[in-house]
N, CA, C and O atoms as a GROMACS GRO file, in nm:
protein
  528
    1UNK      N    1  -0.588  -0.656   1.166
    1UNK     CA    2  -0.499  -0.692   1.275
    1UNK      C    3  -0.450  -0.565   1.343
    1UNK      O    4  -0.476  -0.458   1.288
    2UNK      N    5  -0.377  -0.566   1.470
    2UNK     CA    6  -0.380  -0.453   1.538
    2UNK      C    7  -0.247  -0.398   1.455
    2UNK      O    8  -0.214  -0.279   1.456
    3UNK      N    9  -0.179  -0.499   1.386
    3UNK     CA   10  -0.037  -0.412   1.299
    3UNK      C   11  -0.098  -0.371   1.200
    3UNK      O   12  -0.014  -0.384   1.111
    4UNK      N   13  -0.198  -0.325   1.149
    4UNK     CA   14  -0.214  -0.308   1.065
    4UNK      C   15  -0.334  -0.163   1.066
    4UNK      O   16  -0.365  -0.101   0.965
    5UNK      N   17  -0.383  -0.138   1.195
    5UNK     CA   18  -0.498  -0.042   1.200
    5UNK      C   19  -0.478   0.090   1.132
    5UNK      O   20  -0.565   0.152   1.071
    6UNK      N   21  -0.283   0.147   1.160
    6UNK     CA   22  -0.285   0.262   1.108
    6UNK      C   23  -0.290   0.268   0.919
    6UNK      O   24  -0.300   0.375   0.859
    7UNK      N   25  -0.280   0.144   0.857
    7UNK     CA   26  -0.259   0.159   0.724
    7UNK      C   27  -0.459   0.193   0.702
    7UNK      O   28  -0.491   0.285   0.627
    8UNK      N   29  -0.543   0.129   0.757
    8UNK     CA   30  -0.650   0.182   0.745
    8UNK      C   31  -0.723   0.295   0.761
    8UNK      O   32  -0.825   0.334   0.705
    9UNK      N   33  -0.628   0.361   0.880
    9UNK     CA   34  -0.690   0.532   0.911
    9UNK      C   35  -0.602   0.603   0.802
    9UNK      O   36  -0.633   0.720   0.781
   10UNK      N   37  -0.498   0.552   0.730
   10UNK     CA   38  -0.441   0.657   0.650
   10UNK      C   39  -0.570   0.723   0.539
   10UNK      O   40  -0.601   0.837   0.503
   11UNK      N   41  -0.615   0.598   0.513
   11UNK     CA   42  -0.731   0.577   0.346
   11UNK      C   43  -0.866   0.627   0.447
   11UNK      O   44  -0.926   0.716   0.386
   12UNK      N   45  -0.916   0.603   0.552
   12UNK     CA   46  -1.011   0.657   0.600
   12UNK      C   47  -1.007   0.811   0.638
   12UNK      O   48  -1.094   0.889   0.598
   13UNK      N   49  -0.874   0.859   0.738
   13UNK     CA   50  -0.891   0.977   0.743
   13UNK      C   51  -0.825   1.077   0.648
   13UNK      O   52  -0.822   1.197   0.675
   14UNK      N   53  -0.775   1.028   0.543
   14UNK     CA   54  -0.688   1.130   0.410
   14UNK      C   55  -0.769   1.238   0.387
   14UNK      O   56  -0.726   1.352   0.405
   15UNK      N   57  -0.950   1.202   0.328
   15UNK     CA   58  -1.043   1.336   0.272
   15UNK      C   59  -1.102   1.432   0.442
   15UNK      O   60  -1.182   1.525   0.454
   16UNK      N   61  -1.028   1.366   0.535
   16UNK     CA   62  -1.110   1.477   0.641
   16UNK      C   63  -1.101   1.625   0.662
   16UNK      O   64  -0.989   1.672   0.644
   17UNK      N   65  -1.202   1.712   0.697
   17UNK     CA   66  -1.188   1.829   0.691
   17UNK      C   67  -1.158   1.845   0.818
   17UNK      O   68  -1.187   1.963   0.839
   18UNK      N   69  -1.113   1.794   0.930
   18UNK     CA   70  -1.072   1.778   1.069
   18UNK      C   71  -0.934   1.776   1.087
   18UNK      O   72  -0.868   1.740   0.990
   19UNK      N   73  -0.880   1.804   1.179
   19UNK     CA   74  -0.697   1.780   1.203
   19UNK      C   75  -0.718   1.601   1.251
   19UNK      O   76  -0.810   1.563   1.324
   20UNK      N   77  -0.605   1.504   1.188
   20UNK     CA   78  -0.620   1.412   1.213
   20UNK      C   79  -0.473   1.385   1.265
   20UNK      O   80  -0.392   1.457   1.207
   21UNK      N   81  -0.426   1.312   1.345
   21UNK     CA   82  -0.308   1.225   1.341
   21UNK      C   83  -0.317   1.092   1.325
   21UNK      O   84  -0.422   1.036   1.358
   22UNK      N   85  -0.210   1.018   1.272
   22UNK     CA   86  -0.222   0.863   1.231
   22UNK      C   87  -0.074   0.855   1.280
   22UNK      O   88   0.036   0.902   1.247
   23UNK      N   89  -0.107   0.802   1.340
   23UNK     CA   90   0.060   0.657   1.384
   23UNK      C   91   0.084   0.592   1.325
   23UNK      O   92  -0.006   0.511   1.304
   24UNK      N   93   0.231   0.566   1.241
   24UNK     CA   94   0.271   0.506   1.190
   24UNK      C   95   0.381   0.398   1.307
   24UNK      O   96   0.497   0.422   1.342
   25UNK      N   97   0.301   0.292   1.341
   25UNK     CA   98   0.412   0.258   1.471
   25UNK      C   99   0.591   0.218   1.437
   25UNK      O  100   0.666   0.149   1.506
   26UNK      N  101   0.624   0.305   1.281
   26UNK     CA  102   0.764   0.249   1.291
   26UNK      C  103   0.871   0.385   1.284
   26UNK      O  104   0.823   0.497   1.265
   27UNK      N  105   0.990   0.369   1.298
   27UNK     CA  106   1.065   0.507   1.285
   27UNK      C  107   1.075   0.512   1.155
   27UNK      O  108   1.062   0.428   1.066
   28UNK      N  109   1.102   0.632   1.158
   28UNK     CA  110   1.111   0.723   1.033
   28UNK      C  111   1.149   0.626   0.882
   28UNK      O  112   1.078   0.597   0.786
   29UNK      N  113   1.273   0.597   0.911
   29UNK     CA  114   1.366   0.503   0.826
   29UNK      C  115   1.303   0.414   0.772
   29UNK      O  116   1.270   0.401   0.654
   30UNK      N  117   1.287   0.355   0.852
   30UNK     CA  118   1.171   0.191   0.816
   30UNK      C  119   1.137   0.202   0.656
   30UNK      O  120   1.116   0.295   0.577
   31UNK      N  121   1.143   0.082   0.650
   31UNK     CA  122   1.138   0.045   0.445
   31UNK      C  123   0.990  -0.082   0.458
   31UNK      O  124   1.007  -0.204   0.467
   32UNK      N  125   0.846  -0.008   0.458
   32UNK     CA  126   0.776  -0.127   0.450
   32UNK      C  127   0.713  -0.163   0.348
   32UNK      O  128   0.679  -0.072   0.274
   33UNK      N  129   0.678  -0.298   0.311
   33UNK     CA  130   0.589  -0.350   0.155
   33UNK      C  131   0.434  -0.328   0.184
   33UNK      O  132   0.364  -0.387   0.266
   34UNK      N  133   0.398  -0.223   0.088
   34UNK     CA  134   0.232  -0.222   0.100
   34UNK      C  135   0.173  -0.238  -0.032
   34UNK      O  136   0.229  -0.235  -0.142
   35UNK      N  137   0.008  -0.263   0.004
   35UNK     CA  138  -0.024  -0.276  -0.109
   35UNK      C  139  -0.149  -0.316  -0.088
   35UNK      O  140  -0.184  -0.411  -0.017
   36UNK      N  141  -0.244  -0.215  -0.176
   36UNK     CA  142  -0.422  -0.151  -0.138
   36UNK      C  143  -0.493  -0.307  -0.152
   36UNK      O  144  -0.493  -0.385  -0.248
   37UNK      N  145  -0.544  -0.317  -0.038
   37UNK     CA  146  -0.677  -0.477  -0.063
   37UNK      C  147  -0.761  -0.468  -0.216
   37UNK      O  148  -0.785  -0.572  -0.278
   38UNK      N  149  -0.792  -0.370  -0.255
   38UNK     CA  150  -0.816  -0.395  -0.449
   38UNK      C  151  -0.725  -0.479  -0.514
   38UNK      O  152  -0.768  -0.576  -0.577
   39UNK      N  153  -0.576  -0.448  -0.504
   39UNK     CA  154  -0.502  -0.499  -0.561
   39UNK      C  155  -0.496  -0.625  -0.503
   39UNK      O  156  -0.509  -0.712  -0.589
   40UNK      N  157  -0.478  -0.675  -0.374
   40UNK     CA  158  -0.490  -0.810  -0.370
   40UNK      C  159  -0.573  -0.868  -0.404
   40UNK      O  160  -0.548  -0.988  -0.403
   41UNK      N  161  -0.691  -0.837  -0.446
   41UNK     CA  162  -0.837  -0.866  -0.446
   41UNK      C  163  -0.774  -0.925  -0.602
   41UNK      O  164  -0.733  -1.040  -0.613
   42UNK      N  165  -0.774  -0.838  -0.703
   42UNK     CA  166  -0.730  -0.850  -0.785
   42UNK      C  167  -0.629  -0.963  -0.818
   42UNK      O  168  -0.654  -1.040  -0.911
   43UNK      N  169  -0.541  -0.973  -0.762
   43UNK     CA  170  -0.424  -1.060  -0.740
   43UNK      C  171  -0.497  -1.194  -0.781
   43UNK      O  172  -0.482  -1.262  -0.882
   44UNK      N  173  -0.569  -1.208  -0.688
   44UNK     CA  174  -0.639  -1.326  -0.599
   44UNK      C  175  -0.772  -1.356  -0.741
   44UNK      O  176  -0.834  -1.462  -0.746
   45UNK      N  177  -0.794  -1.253  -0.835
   45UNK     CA  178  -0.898  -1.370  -0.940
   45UNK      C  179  -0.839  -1.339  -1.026
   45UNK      O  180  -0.914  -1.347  -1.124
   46UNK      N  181  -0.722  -1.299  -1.062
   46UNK     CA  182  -0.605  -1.349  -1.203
   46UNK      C  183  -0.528  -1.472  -1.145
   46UNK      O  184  -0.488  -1.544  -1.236
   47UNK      N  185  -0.491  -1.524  -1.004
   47UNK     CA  186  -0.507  -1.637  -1.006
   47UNK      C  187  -0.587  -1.729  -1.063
   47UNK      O  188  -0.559  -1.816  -1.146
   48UNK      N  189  -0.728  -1.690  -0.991
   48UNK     CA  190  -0.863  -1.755  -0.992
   48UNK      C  191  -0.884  -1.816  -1.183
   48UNK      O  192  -0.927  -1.913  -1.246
   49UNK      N  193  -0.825  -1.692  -1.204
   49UNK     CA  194  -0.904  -1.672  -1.415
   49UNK      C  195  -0.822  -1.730  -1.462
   49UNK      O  196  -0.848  -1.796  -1.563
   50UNK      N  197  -0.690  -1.729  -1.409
   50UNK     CA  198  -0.554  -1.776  -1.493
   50UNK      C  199  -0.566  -1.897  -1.523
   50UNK      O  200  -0.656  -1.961  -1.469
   51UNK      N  201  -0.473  -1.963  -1.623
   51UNK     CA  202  -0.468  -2.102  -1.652
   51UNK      C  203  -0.358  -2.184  -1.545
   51UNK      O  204  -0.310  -2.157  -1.435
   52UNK      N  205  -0.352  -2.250  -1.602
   52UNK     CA  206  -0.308  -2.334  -1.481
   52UNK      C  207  -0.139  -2.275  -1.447
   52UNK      O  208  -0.044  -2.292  -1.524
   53UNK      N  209  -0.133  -2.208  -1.320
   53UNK     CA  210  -0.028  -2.162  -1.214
   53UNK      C  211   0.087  -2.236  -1.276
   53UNK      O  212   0.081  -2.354  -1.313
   54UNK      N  213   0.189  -2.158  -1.284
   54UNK     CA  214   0.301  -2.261  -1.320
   54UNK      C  215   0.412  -2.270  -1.221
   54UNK      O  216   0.512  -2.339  -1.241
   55UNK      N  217   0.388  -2.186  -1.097
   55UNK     CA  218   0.464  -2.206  -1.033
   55UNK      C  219   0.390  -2.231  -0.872
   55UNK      O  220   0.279  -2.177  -0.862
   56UNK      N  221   0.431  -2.292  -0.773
   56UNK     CA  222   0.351  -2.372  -0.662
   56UNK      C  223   0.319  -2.175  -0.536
   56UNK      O  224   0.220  -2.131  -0.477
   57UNK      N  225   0.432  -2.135  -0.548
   57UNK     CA  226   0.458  -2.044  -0.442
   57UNK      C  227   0.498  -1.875  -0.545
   57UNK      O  228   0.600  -1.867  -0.614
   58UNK      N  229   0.432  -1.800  -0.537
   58UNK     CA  230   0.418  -1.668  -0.557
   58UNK      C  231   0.472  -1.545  -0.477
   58UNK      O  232   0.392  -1.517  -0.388
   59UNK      N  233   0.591  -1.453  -0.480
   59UNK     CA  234   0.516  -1.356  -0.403
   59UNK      C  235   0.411  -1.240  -0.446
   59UNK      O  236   0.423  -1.217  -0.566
   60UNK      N  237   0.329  -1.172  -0.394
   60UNK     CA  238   0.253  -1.064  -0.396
   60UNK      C  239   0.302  -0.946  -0.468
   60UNK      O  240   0.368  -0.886  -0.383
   61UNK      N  241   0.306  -0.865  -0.601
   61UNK     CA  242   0.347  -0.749  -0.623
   61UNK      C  243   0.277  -0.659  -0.516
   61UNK      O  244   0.157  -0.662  -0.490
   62UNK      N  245   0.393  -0.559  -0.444
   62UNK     CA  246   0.331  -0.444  -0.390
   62UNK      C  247   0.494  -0.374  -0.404
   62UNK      O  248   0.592  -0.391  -0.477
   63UNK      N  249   0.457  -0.294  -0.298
   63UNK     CA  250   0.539  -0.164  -0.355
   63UNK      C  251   0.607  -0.139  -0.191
   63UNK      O  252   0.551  -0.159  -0.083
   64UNK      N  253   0.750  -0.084  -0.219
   64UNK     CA  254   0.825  -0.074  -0.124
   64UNK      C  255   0.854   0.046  -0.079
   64UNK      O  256   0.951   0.095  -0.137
   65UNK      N  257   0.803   0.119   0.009
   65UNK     CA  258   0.824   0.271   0.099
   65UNK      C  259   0.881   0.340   0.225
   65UNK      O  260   0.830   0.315   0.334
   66UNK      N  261   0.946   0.394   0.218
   66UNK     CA  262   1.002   0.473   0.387
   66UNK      C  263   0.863   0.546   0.441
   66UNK      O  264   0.766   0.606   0.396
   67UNK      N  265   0.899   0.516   0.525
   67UNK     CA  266   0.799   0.585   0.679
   67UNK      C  267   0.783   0.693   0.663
   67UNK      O  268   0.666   0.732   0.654
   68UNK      N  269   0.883   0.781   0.654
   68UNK     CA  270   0.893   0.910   0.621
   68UNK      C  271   0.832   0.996   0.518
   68UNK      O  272   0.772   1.102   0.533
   69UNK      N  273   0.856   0.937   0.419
   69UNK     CA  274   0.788   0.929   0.245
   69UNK      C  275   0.678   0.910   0.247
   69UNK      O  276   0.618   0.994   0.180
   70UNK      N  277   0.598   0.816   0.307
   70UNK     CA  278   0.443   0.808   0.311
   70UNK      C  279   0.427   0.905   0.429
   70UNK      O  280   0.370   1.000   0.375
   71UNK      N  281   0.447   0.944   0.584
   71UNK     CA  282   0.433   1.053   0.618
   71UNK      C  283   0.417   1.169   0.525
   71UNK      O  284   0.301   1.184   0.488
   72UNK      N  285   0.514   1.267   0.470
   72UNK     CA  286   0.498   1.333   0.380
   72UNK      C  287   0.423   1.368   0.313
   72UNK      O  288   0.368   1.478   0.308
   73UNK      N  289   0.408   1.251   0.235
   73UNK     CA  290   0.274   1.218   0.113
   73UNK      C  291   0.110   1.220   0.178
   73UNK      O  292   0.009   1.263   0.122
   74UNK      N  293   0.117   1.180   0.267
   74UNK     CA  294  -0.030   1.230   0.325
   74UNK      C  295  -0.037   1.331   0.378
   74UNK      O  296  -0.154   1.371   0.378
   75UNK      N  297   0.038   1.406   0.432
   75UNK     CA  298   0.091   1.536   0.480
   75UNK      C  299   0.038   1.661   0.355
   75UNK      O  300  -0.047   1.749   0.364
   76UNK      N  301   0.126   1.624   0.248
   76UNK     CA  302   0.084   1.656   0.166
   76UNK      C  303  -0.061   1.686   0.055
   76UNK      O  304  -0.064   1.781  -0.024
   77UNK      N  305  -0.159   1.597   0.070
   77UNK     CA  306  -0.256   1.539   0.054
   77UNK      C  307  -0.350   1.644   0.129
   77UNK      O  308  -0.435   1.720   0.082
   78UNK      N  309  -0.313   1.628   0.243
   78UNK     CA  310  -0.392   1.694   0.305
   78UNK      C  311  -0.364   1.748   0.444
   78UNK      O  312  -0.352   1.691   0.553
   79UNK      N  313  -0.359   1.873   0.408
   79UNK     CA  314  -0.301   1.950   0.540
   79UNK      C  315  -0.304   1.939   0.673
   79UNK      O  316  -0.235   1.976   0.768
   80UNK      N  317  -0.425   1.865   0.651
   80UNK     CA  318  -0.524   1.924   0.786
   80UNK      C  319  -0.465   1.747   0.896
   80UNK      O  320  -0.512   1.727   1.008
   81UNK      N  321  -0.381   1.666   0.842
   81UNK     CA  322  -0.344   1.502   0.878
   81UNK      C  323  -0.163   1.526   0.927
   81UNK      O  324  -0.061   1.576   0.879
   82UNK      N  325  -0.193   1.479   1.010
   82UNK     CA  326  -0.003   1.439   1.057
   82UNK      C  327   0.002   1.325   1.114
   82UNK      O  328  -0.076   1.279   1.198
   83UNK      N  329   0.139   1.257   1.046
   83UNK     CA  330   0.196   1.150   1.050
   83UNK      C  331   0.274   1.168   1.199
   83UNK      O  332   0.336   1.266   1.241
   84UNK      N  333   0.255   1.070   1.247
   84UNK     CA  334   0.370   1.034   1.356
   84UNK      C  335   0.436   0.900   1.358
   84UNK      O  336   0.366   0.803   1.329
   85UNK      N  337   0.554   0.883   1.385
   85UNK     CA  338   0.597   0.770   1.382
   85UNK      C  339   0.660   0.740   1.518
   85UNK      O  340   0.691   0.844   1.574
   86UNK      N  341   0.679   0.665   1.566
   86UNK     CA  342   0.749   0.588   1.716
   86UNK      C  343   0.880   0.552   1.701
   86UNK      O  344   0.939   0.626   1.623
   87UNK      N  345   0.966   0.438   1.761
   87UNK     CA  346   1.092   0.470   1.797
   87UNK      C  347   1.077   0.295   1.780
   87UNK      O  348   1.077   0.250   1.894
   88UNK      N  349   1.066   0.204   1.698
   88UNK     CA  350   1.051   0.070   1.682
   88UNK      C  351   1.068   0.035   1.480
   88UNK      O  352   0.999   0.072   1.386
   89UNK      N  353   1.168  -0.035   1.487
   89UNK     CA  354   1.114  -0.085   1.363
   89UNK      C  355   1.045  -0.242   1.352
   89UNK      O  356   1.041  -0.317   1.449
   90UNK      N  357   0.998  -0.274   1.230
   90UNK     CA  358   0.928  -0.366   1.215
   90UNK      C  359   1.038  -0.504   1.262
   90UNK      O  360   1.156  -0.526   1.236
   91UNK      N  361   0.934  -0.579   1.341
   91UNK     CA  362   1.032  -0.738   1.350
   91UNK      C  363   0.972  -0.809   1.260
   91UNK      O  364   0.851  -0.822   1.244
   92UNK      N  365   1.128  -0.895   1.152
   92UNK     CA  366   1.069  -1.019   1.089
   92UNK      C  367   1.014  -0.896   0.950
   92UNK      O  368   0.933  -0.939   0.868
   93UNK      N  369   1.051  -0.788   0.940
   93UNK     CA  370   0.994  -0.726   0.771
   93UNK      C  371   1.076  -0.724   0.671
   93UNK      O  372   1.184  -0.665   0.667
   94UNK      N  373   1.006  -0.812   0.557
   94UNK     CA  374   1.098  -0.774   0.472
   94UNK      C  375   1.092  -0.617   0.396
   94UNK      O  376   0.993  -0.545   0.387
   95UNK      N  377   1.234  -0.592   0.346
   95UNK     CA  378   1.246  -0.415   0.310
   95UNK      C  379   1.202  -0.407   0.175
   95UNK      O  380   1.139  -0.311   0.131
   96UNK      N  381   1.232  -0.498   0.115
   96UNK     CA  382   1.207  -0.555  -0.047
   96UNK      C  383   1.180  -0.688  -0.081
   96UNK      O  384   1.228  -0.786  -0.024
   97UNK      N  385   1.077  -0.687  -0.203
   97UNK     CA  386   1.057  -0.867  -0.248
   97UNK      C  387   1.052  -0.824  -0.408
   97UNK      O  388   1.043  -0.715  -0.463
   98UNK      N  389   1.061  -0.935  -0.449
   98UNK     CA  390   1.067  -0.945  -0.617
   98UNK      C  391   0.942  -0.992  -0.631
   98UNK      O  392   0.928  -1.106  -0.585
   99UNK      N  393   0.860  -0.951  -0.672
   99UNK     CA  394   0.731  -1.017  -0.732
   99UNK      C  395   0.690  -1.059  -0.901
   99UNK      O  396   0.585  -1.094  -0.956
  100UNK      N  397   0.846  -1.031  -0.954
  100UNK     CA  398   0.814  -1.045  -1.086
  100UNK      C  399   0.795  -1.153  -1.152
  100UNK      O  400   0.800  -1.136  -1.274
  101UNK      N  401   0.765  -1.300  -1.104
  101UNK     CA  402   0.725  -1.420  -1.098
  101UNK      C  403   0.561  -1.450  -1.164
  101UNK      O  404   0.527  -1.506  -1.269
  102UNK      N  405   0.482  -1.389  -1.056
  102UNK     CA  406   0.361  -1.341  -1.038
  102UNK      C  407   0.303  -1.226  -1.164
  102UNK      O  408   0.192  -1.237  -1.215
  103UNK      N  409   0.390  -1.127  -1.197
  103UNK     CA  410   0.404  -1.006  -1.262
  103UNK      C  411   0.399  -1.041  -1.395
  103UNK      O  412   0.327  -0.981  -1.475
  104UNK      N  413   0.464  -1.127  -1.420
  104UNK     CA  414   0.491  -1.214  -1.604
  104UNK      C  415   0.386  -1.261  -1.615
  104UNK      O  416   0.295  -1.207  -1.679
  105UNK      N  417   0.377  -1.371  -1.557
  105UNK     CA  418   0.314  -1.486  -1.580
  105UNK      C  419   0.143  -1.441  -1.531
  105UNK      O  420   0.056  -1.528  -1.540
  106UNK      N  421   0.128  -1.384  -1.510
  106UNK     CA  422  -0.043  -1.314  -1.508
  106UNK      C  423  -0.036  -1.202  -1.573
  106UNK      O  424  -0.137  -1.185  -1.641
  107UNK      N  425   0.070  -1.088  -1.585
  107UNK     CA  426   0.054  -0.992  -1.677
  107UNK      C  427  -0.007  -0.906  -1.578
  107UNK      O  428  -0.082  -0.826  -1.634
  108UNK      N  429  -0.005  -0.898  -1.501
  108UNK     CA  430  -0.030  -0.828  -1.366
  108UNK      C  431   0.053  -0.661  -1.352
  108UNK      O  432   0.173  -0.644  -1.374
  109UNK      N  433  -0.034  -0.563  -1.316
  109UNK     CA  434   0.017  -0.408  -1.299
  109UNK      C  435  -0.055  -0.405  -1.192
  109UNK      O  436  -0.173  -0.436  -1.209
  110UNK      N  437  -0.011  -0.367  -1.051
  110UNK     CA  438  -0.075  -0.303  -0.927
  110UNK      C  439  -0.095  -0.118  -0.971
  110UNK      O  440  -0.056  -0.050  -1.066
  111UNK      N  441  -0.154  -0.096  -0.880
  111UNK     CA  442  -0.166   0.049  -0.870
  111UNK      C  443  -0.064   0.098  -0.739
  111UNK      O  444  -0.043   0.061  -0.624
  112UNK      N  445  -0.026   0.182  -0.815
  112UNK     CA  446   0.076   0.262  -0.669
  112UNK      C  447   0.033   0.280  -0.572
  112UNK      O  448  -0.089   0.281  -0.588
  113UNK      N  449   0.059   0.299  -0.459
  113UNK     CA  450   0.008   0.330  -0.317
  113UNK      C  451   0.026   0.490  -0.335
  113UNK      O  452  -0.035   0.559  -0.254
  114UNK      N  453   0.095   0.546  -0.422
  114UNK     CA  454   0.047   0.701  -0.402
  114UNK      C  455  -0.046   0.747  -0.454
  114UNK      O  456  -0.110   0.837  -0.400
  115UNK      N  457  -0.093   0.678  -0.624
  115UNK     CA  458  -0.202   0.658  -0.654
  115UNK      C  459  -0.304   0.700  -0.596
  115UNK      O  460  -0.363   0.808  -0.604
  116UNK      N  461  -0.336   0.549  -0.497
  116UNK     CA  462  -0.445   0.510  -0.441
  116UNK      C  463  -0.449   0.580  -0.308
  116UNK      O  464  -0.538   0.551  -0.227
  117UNK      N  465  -0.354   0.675  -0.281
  117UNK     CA  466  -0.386   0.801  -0.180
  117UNK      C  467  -0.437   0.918  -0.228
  117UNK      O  468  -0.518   0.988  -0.169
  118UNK      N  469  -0.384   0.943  -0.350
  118UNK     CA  470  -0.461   1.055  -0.401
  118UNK      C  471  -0.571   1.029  -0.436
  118UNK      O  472  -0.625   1.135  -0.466
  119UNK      N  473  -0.654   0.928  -0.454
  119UNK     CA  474  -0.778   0.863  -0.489
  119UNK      C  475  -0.858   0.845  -0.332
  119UNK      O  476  -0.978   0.866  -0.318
  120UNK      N  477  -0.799   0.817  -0.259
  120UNK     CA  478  -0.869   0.868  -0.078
  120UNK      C  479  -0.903   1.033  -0.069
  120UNK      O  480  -1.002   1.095  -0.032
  121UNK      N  481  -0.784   1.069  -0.117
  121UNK     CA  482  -0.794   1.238  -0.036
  121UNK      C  483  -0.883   1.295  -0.196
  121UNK      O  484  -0.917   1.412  -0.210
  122UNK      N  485  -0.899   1.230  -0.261
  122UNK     CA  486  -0.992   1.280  -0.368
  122UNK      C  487  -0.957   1.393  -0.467
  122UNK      O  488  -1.028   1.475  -0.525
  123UNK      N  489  -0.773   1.360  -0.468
  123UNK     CA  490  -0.745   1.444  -0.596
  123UNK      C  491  -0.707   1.386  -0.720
  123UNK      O  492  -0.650   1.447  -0.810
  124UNK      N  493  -0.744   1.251  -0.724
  124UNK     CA  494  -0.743   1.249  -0.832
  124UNK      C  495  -0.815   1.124  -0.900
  124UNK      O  496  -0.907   1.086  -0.828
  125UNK      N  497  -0.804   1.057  -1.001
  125UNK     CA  498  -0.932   0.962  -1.048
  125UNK      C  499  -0.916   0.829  -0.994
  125UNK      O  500  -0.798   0.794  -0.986
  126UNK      N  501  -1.015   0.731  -0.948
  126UNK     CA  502  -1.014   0.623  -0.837
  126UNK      C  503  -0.934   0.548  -0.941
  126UNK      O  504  -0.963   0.572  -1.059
  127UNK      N  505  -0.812   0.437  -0.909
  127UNK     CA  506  -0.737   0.359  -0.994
  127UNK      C  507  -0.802   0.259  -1.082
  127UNK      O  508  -0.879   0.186  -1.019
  128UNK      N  509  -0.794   0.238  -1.186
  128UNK     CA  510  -0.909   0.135  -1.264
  128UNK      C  511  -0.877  -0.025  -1.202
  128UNK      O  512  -0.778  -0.069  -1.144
  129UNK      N  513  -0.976  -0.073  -1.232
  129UNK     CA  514  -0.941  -0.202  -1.172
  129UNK      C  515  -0.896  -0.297  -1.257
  129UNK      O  516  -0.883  -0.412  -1.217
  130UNK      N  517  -0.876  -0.273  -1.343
  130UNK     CA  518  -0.791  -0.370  -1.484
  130UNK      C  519  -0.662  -0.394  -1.451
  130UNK      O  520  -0.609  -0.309  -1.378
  131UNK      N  521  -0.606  -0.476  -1.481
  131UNK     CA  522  -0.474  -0.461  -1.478
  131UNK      C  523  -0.413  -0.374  -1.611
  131UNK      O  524  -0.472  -0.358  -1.718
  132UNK      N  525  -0.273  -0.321  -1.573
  132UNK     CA  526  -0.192  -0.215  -1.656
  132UNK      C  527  -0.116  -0.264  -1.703
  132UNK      O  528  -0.037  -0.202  -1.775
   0.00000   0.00000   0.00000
């Protein structure tokens, strides 16, 4: 989706040996919920494997971050990338969710989103796909 293009150039352009910029279209502040398509992937066949759901409605474990903080962190990562952010925050986002519903009852561990940046920019080992 078009809200969503810069979370893809983060993981595409992290290992470049090029100067990159990525837009983050929110200000600095902004508190948003992310969380790597493995892990939903994942999500989605511990449903599949699980025994029978005990509850009708789930939310998603992911992980809750400032704008700024993930700026940084890819910044960090890799020199050669800068974050920019715009002058808008998200409409309709939530800042935090409880996913520990989902979390019990599948036994479910996501991988961090800083993790799975240092596993783009290639410093460190790709996240296993098991749950933790």
């Amino acid at each position: 989706s078009t809200s969503s293009a810069w979370r893809s150039e983060i993981f595409e352009f992290l290992s470049a040996d090029h100067p990159v910029e990525i837009t983050v279209p929110y200000v600095g502040a902004e508190r948003l919920l992310m969380v790597h398509v493995d892990d939903v992937a994942r999500m989605l066949v511990a449903l599949l494997e699980g025994t029978r759901p005990g509850h009708s409605v789930y939310n998603a474990p992911c992980e809750s971050m400032v704008v700024n903080d993930l700026k940084r962190e890819v910044e960090r990562l890799n020199s050669k990338s800068c974050g920019r952010g715009v002058d808008s925050y998200a409409k309709g986002n939530p800042r935090l969710l409880d996913a520990g519903r989902f979390q019990r009852e599948f036994d479910f561990r996501m991988s961090g989103i800083v993790e799975r940046l240092k596993s783009a920019a290639g410093t460190s080992r790709a996240p296993s796909l098991r749950s933790r």
